[in-house]
C-alpha positions as CSV (number, residue, x, y, z in Angstrom):
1,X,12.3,43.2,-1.7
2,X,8.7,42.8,-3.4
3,X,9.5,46.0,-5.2
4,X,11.5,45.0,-8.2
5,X,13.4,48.8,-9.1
6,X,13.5,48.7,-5.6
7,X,15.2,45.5,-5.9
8,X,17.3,46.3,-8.5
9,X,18.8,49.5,-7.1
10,X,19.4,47.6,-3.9
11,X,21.7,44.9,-5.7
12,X,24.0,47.4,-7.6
13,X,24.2,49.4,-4.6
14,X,25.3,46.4,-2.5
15,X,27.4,45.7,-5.1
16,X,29.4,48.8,-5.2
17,X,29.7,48.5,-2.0
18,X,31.4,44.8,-1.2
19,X,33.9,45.9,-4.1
20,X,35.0,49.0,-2.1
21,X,34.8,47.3,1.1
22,X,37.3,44.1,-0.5
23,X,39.3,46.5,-1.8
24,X,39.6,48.8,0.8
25,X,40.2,45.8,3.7
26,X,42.9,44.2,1.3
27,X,44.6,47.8,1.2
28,X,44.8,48.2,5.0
29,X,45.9,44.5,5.1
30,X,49.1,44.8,2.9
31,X,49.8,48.1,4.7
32,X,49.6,49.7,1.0
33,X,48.4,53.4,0.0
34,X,46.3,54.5,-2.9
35,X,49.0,55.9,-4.2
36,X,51.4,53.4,-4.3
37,X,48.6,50.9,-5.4
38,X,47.9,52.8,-8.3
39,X,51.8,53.5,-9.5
40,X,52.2,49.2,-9.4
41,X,49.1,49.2,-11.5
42,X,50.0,52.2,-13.6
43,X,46.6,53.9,-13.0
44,X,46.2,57.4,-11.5
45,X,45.1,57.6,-7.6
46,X,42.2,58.9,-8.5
47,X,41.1,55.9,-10.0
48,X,42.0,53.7,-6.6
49,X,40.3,56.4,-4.6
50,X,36.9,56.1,-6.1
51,X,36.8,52.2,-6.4
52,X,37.5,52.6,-2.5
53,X,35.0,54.5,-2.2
54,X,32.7,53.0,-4.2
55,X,32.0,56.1,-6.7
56,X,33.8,54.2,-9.5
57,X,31.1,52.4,-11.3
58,X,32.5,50.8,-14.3
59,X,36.1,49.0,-13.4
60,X,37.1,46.1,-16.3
61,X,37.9,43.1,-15.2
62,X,41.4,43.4,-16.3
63,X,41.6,46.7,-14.2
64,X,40.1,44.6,-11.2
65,X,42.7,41.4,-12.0
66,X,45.7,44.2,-11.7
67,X,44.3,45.4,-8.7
68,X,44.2,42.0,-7.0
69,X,47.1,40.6,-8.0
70,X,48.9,43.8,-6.8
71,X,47.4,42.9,-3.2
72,X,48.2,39.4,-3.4
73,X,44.7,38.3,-4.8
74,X,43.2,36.6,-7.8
75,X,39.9,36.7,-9.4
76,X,37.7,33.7,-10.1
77,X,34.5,31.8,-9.9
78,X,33.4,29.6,-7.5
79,X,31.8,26.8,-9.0
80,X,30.0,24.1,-6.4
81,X,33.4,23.7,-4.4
82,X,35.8,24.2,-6.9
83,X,37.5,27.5,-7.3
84,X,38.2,28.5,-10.7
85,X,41.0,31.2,-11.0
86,X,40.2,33.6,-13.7
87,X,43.8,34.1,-16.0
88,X,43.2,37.2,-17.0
89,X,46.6,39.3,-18.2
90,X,47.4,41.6,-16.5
């Protein structure tokens, strides 16, 4: 991790990939498809499809907010041990 760009490329990478891998876990846990996801968040299935599989690069937080909240989640920040919930509209 000496390399920096290396470093760099490795973070958004990893990145990517613990979104799709949240997203994809709370799916199989609720029992719910892409495409039923995507009609509660009004969003086409495309969209769930590539945050699932990590090709969708550029989600808002409001988009990610819906997308919890549709599985039963919330967004915040954890802040020593305090969790902060995030009240984003959705």
């Amino acid at each position: 991790m000496r390399d920096k760009e290396f470093k760099k490329l490795f973070q958004e990478e990893y990145s990517e990939f613990v979104l799709s891998e949240l997203i994809l876990a709370l799916m199989e846990e609720d029992d719910i498809s892409v495409r039923k996801l995507a009609e509660e968040i009004n969003v086409s299935p495309s969209v769930i499809q590539s945050v699932r599989s990590g090709k969708h690069l550029n989600i808002t937080l409001k988009s990610l907010a819906k997308m919890l909240d549709a599985l039963g989640s919330e967004l915040g920040v954890k802040y020593k041990d305090k969790f902060i919930p995030l009240k984003i509209a959705v």
